[in-house]
N, CA and C atoms as an extended XYZ file, in Angstrom:
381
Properties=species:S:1:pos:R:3:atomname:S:1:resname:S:1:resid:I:1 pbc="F F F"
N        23.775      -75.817        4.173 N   UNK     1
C        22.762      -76.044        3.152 CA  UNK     1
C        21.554      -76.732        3.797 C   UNK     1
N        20.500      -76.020        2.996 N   UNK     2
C        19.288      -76.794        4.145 CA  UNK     2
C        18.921      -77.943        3.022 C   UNK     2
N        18.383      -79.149        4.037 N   UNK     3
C        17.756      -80.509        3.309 CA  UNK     3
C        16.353      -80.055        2.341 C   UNK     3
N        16.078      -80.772        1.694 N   UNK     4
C        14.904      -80.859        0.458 CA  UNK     4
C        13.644      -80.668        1.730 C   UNK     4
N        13.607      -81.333        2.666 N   UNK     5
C        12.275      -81.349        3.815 CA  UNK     5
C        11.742      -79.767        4.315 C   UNK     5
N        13.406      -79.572        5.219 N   UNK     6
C        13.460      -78.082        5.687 CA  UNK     6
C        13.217      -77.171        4.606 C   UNK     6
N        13.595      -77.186        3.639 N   UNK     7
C        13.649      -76.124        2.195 CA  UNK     7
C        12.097      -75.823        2.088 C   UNK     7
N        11.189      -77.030        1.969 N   UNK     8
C        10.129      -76.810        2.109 CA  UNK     8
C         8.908      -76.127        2.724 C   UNK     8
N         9.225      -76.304        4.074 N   UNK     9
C         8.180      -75.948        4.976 CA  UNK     9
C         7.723      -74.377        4.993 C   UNK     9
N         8.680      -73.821        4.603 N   UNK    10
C         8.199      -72.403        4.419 CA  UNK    10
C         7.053      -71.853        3.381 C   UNK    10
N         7.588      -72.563        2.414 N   UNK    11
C         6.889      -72.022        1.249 CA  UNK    11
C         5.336      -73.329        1.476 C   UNK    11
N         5.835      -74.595        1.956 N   UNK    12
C         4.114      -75.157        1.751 CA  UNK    12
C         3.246      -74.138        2.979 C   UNK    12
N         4.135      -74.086        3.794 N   UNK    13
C         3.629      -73.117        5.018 CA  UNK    13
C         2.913      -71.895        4.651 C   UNK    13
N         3.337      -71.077        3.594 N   UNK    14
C         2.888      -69.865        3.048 CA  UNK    14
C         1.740      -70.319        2.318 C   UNK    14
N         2.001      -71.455        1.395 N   UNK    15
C         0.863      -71.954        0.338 CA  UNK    15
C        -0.227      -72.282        1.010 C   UNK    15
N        -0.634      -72.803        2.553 N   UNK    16
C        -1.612      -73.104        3.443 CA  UNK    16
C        -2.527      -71.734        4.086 C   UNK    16
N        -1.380      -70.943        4.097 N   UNK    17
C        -1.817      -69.277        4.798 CA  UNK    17
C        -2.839      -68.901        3.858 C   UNK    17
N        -2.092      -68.741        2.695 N   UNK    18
C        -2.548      -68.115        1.533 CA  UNK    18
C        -3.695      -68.604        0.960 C   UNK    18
N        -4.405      -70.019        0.639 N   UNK    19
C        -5.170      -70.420        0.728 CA  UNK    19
C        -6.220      -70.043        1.613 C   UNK    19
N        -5.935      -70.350        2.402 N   UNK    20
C        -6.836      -70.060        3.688 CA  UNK    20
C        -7.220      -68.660        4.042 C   UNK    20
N        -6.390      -67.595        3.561 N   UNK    21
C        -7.037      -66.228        3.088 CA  UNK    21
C        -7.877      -65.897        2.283 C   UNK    21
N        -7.200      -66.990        1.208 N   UNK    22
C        -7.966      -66.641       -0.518 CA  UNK    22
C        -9.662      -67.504       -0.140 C   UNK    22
N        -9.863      -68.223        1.020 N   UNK    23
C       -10.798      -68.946        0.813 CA  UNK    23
C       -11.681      -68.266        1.654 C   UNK    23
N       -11.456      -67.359        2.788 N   UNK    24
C       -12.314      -66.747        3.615 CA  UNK    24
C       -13.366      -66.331        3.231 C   UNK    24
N       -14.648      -66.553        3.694 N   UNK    25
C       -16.258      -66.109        3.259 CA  UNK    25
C       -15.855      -64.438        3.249 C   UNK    25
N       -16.530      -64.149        2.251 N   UNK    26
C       -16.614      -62.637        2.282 CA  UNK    26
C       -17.130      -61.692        3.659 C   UNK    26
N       -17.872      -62.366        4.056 N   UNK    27
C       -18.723      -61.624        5.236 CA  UNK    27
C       -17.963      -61.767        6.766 C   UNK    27
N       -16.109      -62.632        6.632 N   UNK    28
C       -15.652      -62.190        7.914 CA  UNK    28
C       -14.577      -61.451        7.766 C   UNK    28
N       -14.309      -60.558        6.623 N   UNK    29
C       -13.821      -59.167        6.379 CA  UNK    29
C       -14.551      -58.039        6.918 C   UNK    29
N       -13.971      -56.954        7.400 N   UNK    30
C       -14.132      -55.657        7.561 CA  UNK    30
C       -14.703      -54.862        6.455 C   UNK    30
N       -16.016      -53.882        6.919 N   UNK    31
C       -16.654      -53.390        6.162 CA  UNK    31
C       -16.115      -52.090        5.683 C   UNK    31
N       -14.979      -51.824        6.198 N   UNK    32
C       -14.302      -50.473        6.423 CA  UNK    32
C       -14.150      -49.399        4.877 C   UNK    32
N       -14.335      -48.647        4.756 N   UNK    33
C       -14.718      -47.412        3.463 CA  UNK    33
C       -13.605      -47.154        3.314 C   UNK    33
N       -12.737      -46.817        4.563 N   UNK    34
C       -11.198      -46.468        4.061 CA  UNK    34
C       -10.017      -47.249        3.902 C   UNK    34
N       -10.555      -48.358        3.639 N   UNK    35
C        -9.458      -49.523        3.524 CA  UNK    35
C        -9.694      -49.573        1.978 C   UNK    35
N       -10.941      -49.543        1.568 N   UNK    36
C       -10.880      -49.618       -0.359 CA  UNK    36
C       -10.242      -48.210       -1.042 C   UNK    36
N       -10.301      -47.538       -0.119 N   UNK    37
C        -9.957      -45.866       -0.594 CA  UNK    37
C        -7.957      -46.188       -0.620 C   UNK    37
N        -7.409      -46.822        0.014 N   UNK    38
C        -6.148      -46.720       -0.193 CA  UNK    38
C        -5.315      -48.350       -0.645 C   UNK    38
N        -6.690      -48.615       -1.275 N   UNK    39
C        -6.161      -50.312       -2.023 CA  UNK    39
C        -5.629      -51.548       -1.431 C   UNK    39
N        -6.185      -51.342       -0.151 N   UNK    40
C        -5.614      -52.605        1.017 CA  UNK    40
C        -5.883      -54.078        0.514 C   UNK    40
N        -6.251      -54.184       -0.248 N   UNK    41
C        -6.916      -55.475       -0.663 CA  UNK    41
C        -5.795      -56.006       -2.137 C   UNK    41
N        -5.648      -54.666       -2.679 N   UNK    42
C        -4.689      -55.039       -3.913 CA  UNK    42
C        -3.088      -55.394       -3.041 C   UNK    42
N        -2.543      -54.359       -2.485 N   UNK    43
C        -1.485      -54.317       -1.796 CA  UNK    43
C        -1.049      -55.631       -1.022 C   UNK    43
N        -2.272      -56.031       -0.424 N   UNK    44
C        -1.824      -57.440        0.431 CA  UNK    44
C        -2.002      -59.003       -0.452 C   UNK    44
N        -2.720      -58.663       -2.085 N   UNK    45
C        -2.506      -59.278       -2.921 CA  UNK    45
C        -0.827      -59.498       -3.512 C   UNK    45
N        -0.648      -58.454       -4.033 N   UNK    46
C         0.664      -58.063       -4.252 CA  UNK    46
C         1.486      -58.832       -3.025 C   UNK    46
N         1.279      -58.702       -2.091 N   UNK    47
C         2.859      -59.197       -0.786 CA  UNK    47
C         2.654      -60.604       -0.866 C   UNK    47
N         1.232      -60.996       -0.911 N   UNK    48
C         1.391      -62.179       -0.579 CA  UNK    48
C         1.798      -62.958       -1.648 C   UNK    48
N         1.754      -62.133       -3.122 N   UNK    49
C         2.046      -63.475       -4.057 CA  UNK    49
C         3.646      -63.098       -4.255 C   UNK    49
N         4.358      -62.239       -4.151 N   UNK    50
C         5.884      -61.363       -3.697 CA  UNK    50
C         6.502      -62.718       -3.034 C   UNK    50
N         5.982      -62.902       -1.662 N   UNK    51
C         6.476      -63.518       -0.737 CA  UNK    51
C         6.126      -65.089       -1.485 C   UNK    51
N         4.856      -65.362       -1.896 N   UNK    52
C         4.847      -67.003       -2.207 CA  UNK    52
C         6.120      -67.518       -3.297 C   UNK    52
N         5.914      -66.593       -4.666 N   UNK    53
C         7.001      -66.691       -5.303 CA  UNK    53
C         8.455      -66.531       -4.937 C   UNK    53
N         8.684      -65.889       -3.809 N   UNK    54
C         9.961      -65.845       -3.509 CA  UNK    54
C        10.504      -67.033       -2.186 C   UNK    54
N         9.692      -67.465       -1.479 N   UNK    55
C         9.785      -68.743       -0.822 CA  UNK    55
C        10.203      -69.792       -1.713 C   UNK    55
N         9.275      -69.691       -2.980 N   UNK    56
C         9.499      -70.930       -3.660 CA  UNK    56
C        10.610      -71.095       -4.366 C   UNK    56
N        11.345      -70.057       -4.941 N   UNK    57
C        12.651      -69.552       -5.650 CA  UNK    57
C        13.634      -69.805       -4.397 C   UNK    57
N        13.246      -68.972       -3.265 N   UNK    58
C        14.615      -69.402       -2.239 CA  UNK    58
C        14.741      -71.236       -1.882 C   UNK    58
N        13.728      -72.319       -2.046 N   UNK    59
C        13.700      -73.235       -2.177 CA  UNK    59
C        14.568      -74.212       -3.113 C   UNK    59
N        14.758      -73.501       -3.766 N   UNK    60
C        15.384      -74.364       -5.376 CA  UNK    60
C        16.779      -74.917       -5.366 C   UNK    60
N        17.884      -73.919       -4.652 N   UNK    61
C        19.069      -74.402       -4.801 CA  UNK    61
C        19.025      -75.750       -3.572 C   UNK    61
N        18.439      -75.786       -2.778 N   UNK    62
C        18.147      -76.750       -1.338 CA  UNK    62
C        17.405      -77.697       -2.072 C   UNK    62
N        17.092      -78.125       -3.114 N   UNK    63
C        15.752      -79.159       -3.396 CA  UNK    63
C        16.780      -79.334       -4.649 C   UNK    63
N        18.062      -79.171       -5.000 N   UNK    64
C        18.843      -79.412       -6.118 CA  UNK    64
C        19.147      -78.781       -7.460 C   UNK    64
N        18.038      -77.776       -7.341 N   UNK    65
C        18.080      -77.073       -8.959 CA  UNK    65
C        19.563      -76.544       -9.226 C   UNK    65
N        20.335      -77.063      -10.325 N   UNK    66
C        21.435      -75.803      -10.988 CA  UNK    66
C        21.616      -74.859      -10.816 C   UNK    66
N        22.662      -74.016      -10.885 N   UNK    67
C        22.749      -72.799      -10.535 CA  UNK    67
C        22.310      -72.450      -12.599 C   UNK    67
N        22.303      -73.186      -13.077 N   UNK    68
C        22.206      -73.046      -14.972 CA  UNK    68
C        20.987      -73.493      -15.383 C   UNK    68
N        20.028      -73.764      -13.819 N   UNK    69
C        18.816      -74.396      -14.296 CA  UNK    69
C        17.969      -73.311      -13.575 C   UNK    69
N        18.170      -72.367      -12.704 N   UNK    70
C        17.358      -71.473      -11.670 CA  UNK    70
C        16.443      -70.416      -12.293 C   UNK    70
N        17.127      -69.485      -13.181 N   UNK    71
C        16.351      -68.859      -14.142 CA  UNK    71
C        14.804      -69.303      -14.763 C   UNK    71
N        15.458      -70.383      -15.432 N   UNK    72
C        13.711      -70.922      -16.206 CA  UNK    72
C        13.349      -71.986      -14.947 C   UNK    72
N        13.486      -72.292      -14.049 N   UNK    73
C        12.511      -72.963      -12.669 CA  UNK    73
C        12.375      -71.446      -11.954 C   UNK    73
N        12.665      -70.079      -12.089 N   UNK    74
C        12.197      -69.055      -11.445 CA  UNK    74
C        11.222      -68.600      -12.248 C   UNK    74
N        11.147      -68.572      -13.365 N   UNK    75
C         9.905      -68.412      -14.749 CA  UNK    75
C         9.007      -69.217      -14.360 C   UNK    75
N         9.586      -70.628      -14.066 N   UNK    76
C         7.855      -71.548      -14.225 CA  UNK    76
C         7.152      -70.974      -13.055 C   UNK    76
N         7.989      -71.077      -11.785 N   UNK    77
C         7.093      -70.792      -10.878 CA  UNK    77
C         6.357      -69.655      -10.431 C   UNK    77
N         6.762      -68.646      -11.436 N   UNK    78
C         6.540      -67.178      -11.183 CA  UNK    78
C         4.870      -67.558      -12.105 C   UNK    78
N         5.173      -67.869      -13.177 N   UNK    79
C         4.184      -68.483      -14.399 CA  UNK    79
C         2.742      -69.122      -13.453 C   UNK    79
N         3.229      -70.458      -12.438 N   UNK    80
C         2.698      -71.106      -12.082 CA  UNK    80
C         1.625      -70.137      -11.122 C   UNK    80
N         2.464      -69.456      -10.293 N   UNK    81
C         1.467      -68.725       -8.785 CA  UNK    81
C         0.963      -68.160       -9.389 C   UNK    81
N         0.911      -67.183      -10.291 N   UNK    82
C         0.408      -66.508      -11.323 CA  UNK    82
C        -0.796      -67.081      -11.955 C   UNK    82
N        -0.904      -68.418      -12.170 N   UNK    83
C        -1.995      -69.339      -12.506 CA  UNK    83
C        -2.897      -69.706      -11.607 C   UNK    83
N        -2.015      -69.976      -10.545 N   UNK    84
C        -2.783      -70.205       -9.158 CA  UNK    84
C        -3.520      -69.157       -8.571 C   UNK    84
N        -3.105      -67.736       -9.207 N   UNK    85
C        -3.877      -66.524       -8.409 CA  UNK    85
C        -5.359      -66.328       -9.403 C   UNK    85
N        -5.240      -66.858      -10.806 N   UNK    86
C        -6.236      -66.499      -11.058 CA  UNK    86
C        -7.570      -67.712      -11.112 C   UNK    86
N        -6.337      -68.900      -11.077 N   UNK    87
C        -7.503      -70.250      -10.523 CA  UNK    87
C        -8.520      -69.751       -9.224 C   UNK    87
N        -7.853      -68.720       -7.975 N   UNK    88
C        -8.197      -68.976       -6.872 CA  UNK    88
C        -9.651      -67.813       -7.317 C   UNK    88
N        -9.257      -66.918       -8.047 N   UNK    89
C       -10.443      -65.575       -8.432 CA  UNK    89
C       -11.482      -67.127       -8.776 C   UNK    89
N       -11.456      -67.896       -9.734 N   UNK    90
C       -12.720      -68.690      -10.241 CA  UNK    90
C       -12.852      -68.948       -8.887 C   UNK    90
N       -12.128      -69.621       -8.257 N   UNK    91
C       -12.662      -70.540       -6.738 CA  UNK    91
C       -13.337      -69.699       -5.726 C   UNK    91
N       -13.067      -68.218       -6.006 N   UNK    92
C       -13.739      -67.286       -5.098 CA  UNK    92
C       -15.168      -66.639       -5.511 C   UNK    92
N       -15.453      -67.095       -6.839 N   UNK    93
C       -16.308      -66.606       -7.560 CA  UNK    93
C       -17.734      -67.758       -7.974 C   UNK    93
N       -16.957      -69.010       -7.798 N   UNK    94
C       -17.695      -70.169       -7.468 CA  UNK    94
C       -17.940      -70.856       -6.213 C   UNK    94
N       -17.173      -70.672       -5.554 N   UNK    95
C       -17.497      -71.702       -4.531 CA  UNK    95
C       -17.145      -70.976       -3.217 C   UNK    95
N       -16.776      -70.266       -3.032 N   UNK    96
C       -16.710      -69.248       -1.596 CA  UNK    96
C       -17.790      -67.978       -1.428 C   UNK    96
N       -18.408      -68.373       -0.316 N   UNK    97
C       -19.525      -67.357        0.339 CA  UNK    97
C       -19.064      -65.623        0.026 C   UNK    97
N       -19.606      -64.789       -0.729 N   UNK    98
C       -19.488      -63.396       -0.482 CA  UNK    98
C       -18.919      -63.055       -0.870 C   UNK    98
N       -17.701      -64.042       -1.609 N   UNK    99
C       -16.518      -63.785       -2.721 CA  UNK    99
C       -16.600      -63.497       -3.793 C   UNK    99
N       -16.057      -62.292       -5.055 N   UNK   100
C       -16.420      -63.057       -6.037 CA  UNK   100
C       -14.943      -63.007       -7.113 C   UNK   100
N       -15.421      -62.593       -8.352 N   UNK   101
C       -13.797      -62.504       -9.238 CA  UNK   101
C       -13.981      -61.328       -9.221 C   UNK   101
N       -12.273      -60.657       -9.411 N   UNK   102
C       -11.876      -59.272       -9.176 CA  UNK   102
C       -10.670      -59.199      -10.206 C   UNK   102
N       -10.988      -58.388      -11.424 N   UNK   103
C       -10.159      -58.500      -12.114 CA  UNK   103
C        -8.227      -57.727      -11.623 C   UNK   103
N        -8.962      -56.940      -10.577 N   UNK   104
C        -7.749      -56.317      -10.218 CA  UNK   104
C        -7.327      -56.835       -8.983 C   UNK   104
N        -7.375      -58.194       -8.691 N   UNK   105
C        -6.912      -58.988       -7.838 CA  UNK   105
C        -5.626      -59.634       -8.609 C   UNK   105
N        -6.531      -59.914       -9.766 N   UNK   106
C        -5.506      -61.007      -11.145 CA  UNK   106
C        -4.430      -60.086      -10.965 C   UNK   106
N        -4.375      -58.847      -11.111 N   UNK   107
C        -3.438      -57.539      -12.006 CA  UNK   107
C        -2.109      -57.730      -10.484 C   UNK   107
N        -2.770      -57.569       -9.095 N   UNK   108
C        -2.534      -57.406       -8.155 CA  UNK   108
C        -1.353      -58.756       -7.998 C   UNK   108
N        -1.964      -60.244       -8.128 N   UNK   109
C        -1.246      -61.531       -8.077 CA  UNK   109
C        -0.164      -61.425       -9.397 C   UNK   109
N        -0.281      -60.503      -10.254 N   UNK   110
C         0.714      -61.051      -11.292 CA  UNK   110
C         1.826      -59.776      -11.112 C   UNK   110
N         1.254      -58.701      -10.562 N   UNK   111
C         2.785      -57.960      -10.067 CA  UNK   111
C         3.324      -58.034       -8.932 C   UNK   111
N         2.754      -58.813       -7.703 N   UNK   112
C         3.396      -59.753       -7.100 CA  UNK   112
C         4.065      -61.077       -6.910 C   UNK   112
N         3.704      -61.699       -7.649 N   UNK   113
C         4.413      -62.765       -8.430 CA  UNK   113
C         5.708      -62.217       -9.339 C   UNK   113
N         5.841      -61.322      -10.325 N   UNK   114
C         6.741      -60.475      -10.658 CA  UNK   114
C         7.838      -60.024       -9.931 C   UNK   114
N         7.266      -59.102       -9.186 N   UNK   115
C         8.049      -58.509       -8.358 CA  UNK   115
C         8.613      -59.741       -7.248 C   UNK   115
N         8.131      -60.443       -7.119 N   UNK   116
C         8.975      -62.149       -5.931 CA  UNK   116
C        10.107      -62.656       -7.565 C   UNK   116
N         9.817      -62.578       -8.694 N   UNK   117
C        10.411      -63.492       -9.298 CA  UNK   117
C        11.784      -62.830       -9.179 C   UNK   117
N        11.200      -61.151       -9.529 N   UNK   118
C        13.084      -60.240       -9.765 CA  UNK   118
C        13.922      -59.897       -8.469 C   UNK   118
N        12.930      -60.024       -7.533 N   UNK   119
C        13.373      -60.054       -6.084 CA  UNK   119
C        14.681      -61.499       -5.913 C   UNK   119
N        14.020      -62.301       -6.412 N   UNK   120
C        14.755      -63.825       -6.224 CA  UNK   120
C        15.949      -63.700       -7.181 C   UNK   120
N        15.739      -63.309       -8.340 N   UNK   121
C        16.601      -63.807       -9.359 CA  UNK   121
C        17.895      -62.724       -9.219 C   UNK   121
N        17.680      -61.803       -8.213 N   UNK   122
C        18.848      -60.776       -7.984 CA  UNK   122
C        19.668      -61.049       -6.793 C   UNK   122
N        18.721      -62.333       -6.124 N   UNK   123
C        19.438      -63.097       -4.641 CA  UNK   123
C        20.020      -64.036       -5.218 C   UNK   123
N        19.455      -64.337       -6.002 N   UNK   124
C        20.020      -66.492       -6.241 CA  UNK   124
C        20.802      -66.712       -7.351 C   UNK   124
N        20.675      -65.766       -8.088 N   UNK   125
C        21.320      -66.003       -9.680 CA  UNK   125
C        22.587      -64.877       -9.837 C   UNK   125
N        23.386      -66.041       -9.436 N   UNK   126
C        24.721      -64.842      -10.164 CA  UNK   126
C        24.651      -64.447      -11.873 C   UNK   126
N        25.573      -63.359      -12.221 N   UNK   127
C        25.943      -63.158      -13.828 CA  UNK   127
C        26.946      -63.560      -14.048 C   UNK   127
């Protein structure tokens, strides 16, 4: 069983990446025509919020959660990144160079967040 410390580092580890993507000035992306033509931007939305939500779910039984408490702490946090993806659209739309809001970024963070929650809850949660 890993300690509450170790349990962590992955997922704050991901939460630092991810940030630090979501915050990049618009203008040190690739101008590329065929990267919007096959949705590269939604897709790596989608993984990355997949993977944040599911770091944070594989976290839970190591940091103490119930095996009768995992379900609704896999809801909040699915709920939560989900909040956090569309906090980050305002933060990209206010305060980051070249960025702006993308409604199909939101669409993008909440079926990746989704898809991390049912991913988790079919690893961690027995019936």
């Amino acid at each position: 069983m890993k300690s509450p410390k170790t349990a962590l580092i992955l997922p704050i580890g991901w939460l630092i990446v991810s940030t630090f993507l979501l915050t990049i000035p618009g203008s040190a992306f690739p101008k590329d025509n065929w990267l919007d033509k096959l949705w590269v931007d939604k897709w790596v939305h989608i993984a990355m919020f997949a993977i944040m939500v599911w770091l944070w779910c594989a976290a839970m039984p190591a940091l103490g959660v119930s095996e009768a408490r995992l379900l609704r702490t896999f809801i909040l946090l699915t709920l939560g990144w989900f909040a956090y993806g569309i906090g980050m659209e305002f933060v990209q739309k206010y305060l980051v160079a070249n960025r702006s809001f993308d409604i199909g970024d939101i669409i993008a963070d909440g079926t990746g967040a989704v898809a991390g929650f049912f991913y988790s809850r079919k690893q961690y949660i027995k019936k």
